[in-house]
N, C-alpha and C positions, 0 to 999 in steps of 0.2 A: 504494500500500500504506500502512495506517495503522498506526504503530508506539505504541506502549501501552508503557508503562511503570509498573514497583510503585514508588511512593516509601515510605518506611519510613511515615510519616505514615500512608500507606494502607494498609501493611499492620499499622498496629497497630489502626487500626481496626477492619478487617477480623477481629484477631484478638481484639478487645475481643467485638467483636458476637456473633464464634462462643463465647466463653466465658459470654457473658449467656445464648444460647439454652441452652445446657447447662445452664444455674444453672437456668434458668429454670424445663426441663421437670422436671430430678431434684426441684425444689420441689414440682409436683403431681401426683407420685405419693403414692398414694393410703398412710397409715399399714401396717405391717403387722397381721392381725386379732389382739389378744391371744384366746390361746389357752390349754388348760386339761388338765391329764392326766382322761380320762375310764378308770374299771376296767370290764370286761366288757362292752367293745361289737367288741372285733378279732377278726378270724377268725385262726384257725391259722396262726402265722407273718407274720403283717401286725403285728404290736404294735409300738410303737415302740421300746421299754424297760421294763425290770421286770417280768418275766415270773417271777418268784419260783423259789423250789430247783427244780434241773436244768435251767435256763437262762441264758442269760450275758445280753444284751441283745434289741434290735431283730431281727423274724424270728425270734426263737425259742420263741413261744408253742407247747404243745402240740395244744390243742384250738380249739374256736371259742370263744368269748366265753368266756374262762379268766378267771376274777376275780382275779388278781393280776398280769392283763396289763393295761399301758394304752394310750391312743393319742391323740396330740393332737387336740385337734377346738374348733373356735369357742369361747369362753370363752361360758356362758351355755347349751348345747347339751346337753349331756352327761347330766344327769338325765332330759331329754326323749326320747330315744335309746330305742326299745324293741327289745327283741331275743326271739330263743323262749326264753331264761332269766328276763328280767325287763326293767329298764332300767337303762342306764350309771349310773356311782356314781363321785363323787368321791374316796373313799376306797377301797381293795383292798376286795373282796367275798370275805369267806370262803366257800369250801364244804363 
């Protein structure tokens, strides 16, 4: 029978190496994408926030693409966005 033994030596190394793979991977993950409030592209209750008078936050839009609801979406995206009202707007859309 072969008996193995941890010496501290080994196990700092051991535990050196498992804190570099850690460092390592959280290193290349990937940025988070900045993002941008886009008005009148959420359906009904999908908004994320700011759904104006007679609503509190998040989920409580009334209609579909309610223009003073907004929804996060890719920074850069938002104007491009068409919908059967129009297309998204960075600023509330009155109606």
């Amino acid at each position: 029978m072969i008996k193995t033994s941890l010496t501290a030596a080994a196990f700092a190394g051991s535990l050196a190496t498992a804190f570099t793979m850690i460092t390592a991977a959280s290193a290349q993950q990937p940025a988070p994408a900045a993002m941008e409030k886009c008005y009148g592209v959420s359906l009904a209750g999908k908004n994320d926030c700011a759904a104006g008078p007679g609503t509190t936050c998040a989920g409580t839009s009334k209609v579909d693409y309610q223009g003073n609801a907004w929804k996060n979406v890719p920074k850069g995206t938002c104007t491009a966005m068409k919908t059967p009202k129009g297309t998204g707007s960075l600023t509330p859309i009155k109606s």
